[in-house]
N, C-alpha and C positions, 0 to 999 in steps of 0.2 A: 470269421474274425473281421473286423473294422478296418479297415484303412484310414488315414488321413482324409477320406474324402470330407466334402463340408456336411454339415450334421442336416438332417432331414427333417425342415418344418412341416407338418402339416396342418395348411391356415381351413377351420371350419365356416363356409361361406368367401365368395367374394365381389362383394358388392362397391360403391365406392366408400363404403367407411370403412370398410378393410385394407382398401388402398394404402393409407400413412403405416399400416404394421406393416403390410407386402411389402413396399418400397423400403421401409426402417431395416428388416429380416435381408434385404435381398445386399443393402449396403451393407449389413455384419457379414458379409458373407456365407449367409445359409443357404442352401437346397429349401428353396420354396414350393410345395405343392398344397394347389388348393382345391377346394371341394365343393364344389355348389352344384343345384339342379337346374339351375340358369346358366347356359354355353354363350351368350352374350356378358355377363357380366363382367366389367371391368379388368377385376381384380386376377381373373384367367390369363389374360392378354401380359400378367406382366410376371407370372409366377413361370417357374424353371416347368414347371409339371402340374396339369390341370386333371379332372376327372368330375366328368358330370352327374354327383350324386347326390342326393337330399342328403343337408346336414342332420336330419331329423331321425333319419333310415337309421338306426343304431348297430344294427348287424352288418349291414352294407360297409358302414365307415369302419367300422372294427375289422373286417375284414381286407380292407383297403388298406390300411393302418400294418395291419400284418405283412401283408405282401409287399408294402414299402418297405418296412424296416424302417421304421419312422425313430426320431431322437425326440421330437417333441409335439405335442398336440396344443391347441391353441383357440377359443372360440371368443374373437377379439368383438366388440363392441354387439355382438347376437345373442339373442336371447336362449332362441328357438335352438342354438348350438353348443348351448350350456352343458344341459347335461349328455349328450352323446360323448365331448372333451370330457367328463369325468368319466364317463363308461370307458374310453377307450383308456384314457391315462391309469385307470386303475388296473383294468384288463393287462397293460403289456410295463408296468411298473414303471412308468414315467412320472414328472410332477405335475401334481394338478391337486384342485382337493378330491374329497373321497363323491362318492357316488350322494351317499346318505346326506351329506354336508350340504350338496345341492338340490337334495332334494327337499330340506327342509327350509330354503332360503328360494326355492324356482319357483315351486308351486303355491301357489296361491293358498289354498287352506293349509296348509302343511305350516305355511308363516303365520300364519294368524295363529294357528295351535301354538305353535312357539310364542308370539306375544304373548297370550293369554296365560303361559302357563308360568309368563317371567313377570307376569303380574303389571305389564305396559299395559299405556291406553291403547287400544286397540276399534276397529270398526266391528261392530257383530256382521257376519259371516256367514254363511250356509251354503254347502253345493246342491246341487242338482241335475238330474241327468234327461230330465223329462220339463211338459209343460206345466203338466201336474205339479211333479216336485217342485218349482219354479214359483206356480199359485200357494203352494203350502208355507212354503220359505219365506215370501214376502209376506204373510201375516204373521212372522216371527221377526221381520229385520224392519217391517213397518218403510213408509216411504217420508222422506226424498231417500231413493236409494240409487245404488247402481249395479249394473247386471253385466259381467262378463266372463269371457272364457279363460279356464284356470291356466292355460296354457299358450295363451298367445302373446303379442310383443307388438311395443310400438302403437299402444290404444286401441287395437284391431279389434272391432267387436264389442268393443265397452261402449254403454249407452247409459245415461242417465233414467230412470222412470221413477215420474212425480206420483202416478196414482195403476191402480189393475189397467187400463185402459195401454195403458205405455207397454205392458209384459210380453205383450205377441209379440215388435216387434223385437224389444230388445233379445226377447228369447233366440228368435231366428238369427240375429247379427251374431249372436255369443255362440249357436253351435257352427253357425258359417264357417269363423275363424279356429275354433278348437279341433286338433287333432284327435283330441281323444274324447272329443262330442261329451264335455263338461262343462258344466257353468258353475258360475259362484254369483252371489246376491250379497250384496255388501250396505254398509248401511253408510249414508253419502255426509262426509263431515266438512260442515260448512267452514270453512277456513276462515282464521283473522289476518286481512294478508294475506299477499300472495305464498301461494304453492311451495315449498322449499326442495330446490333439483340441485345435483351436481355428483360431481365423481371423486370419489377417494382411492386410499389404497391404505391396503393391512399389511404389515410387517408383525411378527412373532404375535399374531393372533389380537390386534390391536389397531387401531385405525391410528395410523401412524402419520396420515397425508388426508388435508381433507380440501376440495373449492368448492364451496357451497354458493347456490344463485337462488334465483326464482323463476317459477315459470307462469308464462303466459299463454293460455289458452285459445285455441279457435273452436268458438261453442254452433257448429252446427245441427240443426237436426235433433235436438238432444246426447249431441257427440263433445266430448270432451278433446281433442288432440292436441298435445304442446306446440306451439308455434316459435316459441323463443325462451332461451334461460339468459338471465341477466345476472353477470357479476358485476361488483359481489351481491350477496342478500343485504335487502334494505331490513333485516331481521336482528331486532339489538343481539349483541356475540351471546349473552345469555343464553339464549333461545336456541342458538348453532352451538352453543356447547353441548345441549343438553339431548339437541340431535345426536351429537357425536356419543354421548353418553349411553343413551339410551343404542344406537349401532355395535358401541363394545359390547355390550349386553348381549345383542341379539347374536354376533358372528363370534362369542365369545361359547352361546349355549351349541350354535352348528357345527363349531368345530372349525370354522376355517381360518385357515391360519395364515395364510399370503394370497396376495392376488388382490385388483380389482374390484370397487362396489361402486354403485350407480345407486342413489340415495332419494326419494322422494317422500315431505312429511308435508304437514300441514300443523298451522296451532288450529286449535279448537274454538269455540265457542265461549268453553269455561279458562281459554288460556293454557291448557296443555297440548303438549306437543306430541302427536300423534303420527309412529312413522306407518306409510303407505307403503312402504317398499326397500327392500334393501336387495337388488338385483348382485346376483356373483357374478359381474363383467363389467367392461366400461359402457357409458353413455352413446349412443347414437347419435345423429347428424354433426358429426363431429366434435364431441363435448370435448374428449382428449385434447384436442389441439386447439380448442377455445381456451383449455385450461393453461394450457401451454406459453401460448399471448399472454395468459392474464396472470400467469406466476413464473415463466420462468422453467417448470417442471416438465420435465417429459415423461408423462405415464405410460407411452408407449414402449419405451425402451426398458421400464422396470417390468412390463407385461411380459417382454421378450426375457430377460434376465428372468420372470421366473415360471414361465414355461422349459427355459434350459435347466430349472435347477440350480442355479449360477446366484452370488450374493447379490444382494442387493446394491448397487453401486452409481449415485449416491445414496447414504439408507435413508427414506422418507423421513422427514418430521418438518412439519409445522401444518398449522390449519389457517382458515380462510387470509391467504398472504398474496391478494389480487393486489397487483399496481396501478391499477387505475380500472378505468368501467367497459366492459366488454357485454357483446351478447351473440346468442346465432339467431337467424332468422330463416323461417325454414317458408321457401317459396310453396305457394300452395292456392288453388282455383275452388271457391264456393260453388263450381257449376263443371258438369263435364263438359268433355269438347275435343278439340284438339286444339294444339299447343305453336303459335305463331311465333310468337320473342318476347322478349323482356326485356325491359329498359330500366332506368335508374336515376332521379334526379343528383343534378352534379352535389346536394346535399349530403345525399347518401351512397355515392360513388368516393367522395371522398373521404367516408368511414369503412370503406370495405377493406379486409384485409385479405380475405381469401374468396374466392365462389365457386364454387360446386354445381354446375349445372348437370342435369339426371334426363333429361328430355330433348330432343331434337325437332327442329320444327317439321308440324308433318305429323308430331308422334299422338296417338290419343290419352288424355288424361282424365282424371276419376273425380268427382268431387271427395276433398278433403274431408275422410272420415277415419284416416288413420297413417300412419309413416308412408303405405305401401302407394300414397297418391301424393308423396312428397314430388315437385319439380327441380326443385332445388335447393341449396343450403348456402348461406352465406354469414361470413367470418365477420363481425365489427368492431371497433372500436370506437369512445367516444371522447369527447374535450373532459365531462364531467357525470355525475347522474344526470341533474336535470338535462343535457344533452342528448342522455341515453333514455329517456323518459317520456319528451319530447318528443324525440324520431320516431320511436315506437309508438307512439300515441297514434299517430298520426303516418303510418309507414304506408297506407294506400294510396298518397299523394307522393311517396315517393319510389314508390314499385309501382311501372304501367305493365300489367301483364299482358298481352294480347292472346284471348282464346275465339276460337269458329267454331 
């Protein structure tokens, strides 16, 4: 039987964008334990109780889970930590959505079938497990495509190929990052306009809370990686309605009923709005607490409220309700090296609101071909768009990285 003691979170991963739930969980007063296979990571150092396990390990953490006598499971801003927080939350009858719910919203063909069968524009699609499969697929999905693995997070592994010539390598990239050595071959939708990124949340099976931005990309290599989301979208509300329209649809056929979504669409060609993604968690490099600057909302504390099962308090409603122009900016090297300092023109030091540094000088870093060679993140705010426009235009005059 229970005592009084504080109720036992266990946070899946802890990196620094786990950081704002750890810190938010540790001021409610909860038993924090976290879980990652990195003993360096941040998020360890500030939790009640650490344990160095792959969030991935699904037996491992279910196990872990038992023996704590855990109240609540939690897979805050991770991808890769989704669905084990549903195995285990269904496993020991905690809240969380169901297993099935995230599987047909995690997995990459698993969502397309869903599109498809709810009659959305959608990208044609094919997995593949081989090189072969790979060459077969692409004379079904035709090029500009793009090729990656159905199960990884953060761009890792996604590569654009324009013609057979491009397949070798994007093949290799895509089983690199995949756990379970699949790929998927996507047919690559040239967008009008930028990209549409941002974070919501669902309440009684409905998108009940939405900040929609845009993203910008760093195109190396044939890599696609988001570099910055700007609120709000310069996307007439039409358009983000019809996001949001088409999202009740999709989390409406999954089943999920509360929690977190991290939203990424694109319009089309022909003008239709086409969703790429509808992730069951929040956004990475801090999108939560960009959202937070830019409306007011704390989606961190309704994650926590319904991890515990607990109402929702305040209940989410409204959609794109930014007070002014915000972005993040995610520090990052077109070349390996190691990692000297960073500096800031007094322009864009005076738009900083938060910074996140991930590297120490001394450390070695990767060229930017996905989140995992992120240096840093940083929080802005601006006078107006075209301020916000501007900076970013032009943001390698005013980030001096120094790499050796």
């Amino acid at each position: 039987m229970k005592t009084m003691n504080p109720k036992r979170l266990l946070c899946l991963a802890a990196s620094h964008f786990q950081v704002p739930l750890i810190r938010a969980a540790k001021e409610r007063g909860l038993y924090v334990i976290t879980c990652d296979y990195l003993p360096a990571n941040p998020g360890h150092a500030l939790a009640d109780e650490s344990h160095d396990v792959s969030t991935t390990d699904e037996e491992a953490v279910l196990a872990l889970a038992r023996q704590l006598q855990i109240d609540a499971v939690i897979a805050y801003a991770s991808d890769p930590a989704v669905p084990t927080a549903a195995r285990v939350a269904a496993e020991l009858g905690l809240p969380g959505p169901s297993v099935e719910t995230i599987r047909k919203l995690a997995f990459k063909q698993e969502f397309r079938h869903l599109q498809t069968n709810l009659g959305l524009p959608c990208p044609k699609a094919i997995e593949f497990t081989d090189y072969v499969g790979l060459l077969k697929a692409s004379k079904e999905v035709g090029f500009s495509a793009v090729v990656k693995p159905v199960d990884a997070s953060g761009s890792k592994g996604v590569r654009r190929a324009d013609s057979e010539a491009d397949l070798a390598l994007a093949f290799a990239d895509a089983m690199r990052f995949s756990r379970k050595r699949i790929g998927i071959i996507e047919e690559f939708i040239e967008a009008m306009g930028l990209q549409i990124h941002g974070d919501a949340f669902v309440a009684d099976g409905r998108v009940a809370f939405a900040c929609l931005g845009d993203h910008r990309f760093a195109q190396i290599d044939s890599t696609y990686t988001p570099v910055s989301t700007m609120l709000p979208s310069a996307h007439p509300s039409g358009i983000i309605e019809t996001v949001v329209r088409q999202v009740d649809a999709i989390i409406a056929a999954a089943g999920y009923r509360c929690g977190p979504i991290n939203i990424e669409a694109r319009v089309d060609k022909l003008g239709r709005v086409v969703i790429i993604e509808v992730g069951p968690r929040n956004g990475g490099n801090f999108v939560p607490q960009l959202v937070q600057h830019a409306t007011g909302v704390d989606m961190v504390g309704w994650c926590l409220q319904m991890a515990l099962g607990e109402p929702l308090n305040p209940v989410p409603n409204g959609i794109f309700c930014c007070r002014g122009c915000y972005s993040h900016y995610i520090l990052h090297s077109t070349k390996p090296g190691r990692f000297v300092d960073v500096t800031f023109s007094p322009h864009l030091q005076s738009r900083i609101l938060e910074m996140h540094l991930f590297k120490r000088p001394g450390d070695q870093i990767s060229e930017f071909l996905g989140s995992h060679a992120t240096i840093g993140v940083l929080l802005l705010r601006y006078r107006d768009r075209a301020d916000m426009m501007d900076t970013l235009d032009r943001i390698h005059e005013h980030v001096s990285l120094r790499i050796e």
